[in-house]
N, C-alpha and C positions, 0 to 999 in steps of 0.2 A: 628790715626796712628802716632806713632814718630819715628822717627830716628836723628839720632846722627849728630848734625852740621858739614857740609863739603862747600867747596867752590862752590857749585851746589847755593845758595844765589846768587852770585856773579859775574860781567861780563861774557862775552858768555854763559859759560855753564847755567844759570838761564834762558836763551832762552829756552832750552828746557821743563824745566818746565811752561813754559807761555804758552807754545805749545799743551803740554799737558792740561790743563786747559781748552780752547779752544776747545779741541777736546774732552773734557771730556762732556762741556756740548752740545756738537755737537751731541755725542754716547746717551744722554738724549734724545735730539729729533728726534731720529732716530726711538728709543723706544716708544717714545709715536706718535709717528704717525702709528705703526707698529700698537700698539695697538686703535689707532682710527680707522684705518681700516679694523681691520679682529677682532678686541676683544679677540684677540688669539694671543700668542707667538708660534716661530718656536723654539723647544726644545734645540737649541744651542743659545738660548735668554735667557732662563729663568735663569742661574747662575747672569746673569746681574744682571736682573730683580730683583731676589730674593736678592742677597748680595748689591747691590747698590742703582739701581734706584726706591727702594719700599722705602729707606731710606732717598733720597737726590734725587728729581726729577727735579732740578734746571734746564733748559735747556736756549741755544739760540735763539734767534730769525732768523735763518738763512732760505733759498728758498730751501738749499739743506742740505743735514743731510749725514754724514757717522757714522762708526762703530769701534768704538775701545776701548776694553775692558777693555785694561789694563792702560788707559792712566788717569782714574778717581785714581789708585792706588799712584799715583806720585803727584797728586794735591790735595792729600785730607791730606797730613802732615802739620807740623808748620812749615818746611824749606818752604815750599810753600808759606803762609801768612805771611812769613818773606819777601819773595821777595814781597809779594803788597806791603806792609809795607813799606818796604826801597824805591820803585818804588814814592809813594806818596809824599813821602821827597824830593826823588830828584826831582823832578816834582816841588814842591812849592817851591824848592832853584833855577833852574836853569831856569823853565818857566812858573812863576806865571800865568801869562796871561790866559793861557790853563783851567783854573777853572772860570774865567771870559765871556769864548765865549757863544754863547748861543747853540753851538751842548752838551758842556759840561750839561747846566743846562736842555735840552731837555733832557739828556741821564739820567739825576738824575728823571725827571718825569719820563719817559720808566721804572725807576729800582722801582718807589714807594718811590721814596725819597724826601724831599722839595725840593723845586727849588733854593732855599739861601742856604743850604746849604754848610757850610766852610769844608774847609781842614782839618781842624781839626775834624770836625762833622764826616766827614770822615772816618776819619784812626780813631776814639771812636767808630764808626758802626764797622769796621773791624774788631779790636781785640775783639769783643765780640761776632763777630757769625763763623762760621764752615768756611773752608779754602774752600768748592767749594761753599757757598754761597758767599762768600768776592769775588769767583772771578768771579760770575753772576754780583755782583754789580759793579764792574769795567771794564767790556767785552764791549765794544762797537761794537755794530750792523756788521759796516763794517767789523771790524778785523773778528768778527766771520766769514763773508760770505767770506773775503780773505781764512782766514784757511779749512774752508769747500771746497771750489773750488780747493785750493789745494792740499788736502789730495784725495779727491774722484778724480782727473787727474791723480793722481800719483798711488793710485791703481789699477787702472783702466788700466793704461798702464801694469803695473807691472803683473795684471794677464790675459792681451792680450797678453804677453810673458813669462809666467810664465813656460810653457815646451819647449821654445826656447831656454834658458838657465839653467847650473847646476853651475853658479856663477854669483853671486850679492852680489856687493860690494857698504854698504853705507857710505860716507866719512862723516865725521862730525852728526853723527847718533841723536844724542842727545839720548831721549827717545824714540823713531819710535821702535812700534811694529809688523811690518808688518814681520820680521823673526817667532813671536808668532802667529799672528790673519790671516795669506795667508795660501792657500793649496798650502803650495812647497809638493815637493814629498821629499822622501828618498835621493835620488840622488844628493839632490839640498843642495850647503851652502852657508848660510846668512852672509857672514862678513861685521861687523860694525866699523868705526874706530871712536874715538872721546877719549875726556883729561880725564884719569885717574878718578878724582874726578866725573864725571858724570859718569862712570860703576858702580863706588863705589854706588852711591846714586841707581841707576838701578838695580843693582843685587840686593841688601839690600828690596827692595821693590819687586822685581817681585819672589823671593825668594817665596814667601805667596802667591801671588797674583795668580802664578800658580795653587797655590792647590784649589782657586775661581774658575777660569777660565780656564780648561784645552785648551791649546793651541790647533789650527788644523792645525797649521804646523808640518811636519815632517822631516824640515830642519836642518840640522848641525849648528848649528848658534854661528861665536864665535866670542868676543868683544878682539878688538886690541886697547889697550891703545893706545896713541902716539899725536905727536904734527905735522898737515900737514904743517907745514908751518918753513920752513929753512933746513928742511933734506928729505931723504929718506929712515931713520931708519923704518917708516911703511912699506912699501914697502918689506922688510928685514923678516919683523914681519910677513908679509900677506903668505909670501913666505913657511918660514918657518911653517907657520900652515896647509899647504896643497895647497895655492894657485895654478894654475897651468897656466901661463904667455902666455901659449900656447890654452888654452881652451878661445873662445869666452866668452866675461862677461858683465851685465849689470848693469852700474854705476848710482847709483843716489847720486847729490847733491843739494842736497833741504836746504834750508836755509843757505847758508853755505858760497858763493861767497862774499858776499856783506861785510864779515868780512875781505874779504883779497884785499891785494893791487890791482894794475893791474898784478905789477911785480910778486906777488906772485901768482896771477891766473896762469898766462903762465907758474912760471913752474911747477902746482901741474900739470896743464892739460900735459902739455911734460911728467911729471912722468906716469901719466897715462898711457898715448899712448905709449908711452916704454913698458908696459906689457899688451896690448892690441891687439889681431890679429885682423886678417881679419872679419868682420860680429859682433863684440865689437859693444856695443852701449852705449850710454852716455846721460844720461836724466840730465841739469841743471837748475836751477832758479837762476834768477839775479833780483837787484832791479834796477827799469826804474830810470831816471833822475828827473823826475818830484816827484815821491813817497818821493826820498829821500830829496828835496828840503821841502814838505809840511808834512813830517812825524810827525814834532812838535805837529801838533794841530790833526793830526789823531786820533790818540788812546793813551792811559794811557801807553798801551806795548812798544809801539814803542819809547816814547820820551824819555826813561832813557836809550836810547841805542843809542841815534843817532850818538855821540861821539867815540862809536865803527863800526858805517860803514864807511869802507873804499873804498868802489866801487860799482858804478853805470854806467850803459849803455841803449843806445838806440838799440845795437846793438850786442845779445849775439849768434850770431851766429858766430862771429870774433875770439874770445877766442876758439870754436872748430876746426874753421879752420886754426888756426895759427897751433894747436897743430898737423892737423892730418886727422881729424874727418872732413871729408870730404862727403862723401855719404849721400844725404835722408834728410838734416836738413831739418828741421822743427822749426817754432818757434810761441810761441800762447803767448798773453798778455791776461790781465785778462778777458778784454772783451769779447775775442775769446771764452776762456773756460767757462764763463756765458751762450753766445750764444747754446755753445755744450750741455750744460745741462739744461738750461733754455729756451731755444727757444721753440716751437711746434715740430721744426722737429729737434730737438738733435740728433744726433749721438752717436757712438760709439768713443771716443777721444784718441788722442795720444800723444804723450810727443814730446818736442824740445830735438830731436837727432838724432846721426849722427851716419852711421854706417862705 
């Protein structure tokens, strides 16, 4: 699949293609465990099945597995293995060290790779096999089990409340197809905000990707260009397209904080709560103190970005209640949400928010 070079390569916005990636090969083992234990597909599997995963059955190694269909459509282009591509450079300009550790040379056994293998050996393996193999080979364990815990908390919540709301607003969306792959109803709209150049590369892709995979949402779902940070021309945008400041809404921002100030949290969240009533609630993710500290040597993803996080907390429960969002917090680290789904006696999970 090609399309046409846009700034989706490039700071933030390439986040979501990583994301995607992750969850591509997450929706892979979802599928083959489906089929290791019933040897049978549920007949809104088999479009998968048939146009993807019979072709490209790359999966991660994750405890927990989600589902998203359309997220294999955005990491199987060249702008995709353009970002590992560029990721690898920067890695061996800015932290050589990281291809030295021995989590690195475990993780090249895990992939079927020598254990010496150089940087360069490398990024010669990448440009010569498929964009969602390149990114089996560079996925590290962890990230995968980060993005699985968090994708499945966040949908999980989303359709625990799914008929409590007829507005859901995602700020900083990236590629999140949960407006295409949730049963909203009729009633229900999906707005998404996030920078121009990432609708661009989204529409262009899911354009096709629909006519694979018919959606089973039946929500209004419309993409608000705009930049969250130094105005409230979104806000303007959201308004204008139907918003209703008066209807209870549920927010989610997922990946998103950790690109913006402190100063700038406080006042996207004041924005917020300015058009938020009574019984609004607000699902966020922040990155802990510690994460952002050892991010370097985590994973491939995280180190060509460290540069761009600008906030970290121990305490993300502060940022809701400066704004507002006071009622019902809630707040779960990663441990907690492993506990919820991995324990014996898992539960049913909720999100850190406030009503």
């Amino acid at each position: 699949m090609q399309t046409k070079k846009t700034t989706i390569i490039s700071g933030v916005p390439r986040t979501s293609v990583m994301v995607a990636a992750l969850r591509t090969l997450n929706t892979n083992s979802f599928i083959k465990e489906q089929l290791e234990k019933d040897e049978k597909l549920d007949a809104h599997l088999l479009p998968y099945y048939e146009n993807i995963y019979k072709k490209e059955n790359f999966v991660s190694k994750t405890k927990l597995s989600v589902y998203d269909p359309y997220a294999c459509f955005f990491s199987s282009t060249e702008d995709s293995k353009t970002i590992i591509l560029n990721s690898l450079d920067k890695i061996a300009e800015s932290c050589p060290k990281v291809f030295e550790t021995q989590m690195f040379k475990d993780h090249l056994i895990d992939s079927g790779l020598p254990e010496d293998l150089t940087v360069d050996g490398m990024i010669n393996i990448i440009k010569d096999c498929s964009p969602l193999k390149a990114w089996s080979l560079v996925s590290f364990n962890n990230f995968n089990n980060h993005m699985a815990l968090r994708t499945k908390f966040i949908d999980d919540y989303v359709l625990s409340n799914i008929d409590k709301y007829q507005q859901f607003v995602i700020l900083g969306a990236g590629l999140d197809t949960r407006a295409l792959r949730m049963p909203f109803s009729n009633s229900t709209t999906v707005w998404e905000i996030d920078f121009p150049e990432t609708f661009e590369y989204k529409e262009t892709i899911l354009k096709e990707a629909v006519k694979i995979i018919p959606p089973i949402s039946q929500a209004r779902n419309v993409h608000t260009p705009g930049n969250l940070i130094g105005n409230n021309e979104w806000i303007s945008k959201l308004e204008e397209s139907g918003f209703n400041k008066n209807k209870p809404t549920l927010w989610i921002l997922e990946g998103l904080l950790m690109y913006f100030s402190n100063e700038d949290i406080e006042i996207l969240m004041n924005q917020i709560s300015s058009i938020s009533p009574t019984n609004s609630t607000m699902l966020i993710m922040t990155m802990s103190e510690e994460y952002n500290e050892t991010s370097k040597v985590h994973t491939l993803f995280t180190s060509p970005l460290i540069d761009e996080f600008k906030s970290s907390t121990i305490n993300p429960e502060q940022y809701l209640i400066k704004c507002g969002f006071t009622k019902e917090i809630k707040t779960f680290d990663e441990h907690d949400i492993e506990k919820l789904y991995l324990s014996p006696q898992s539960t049913d999970s909720f999100g850190l928010t406030s009503d």
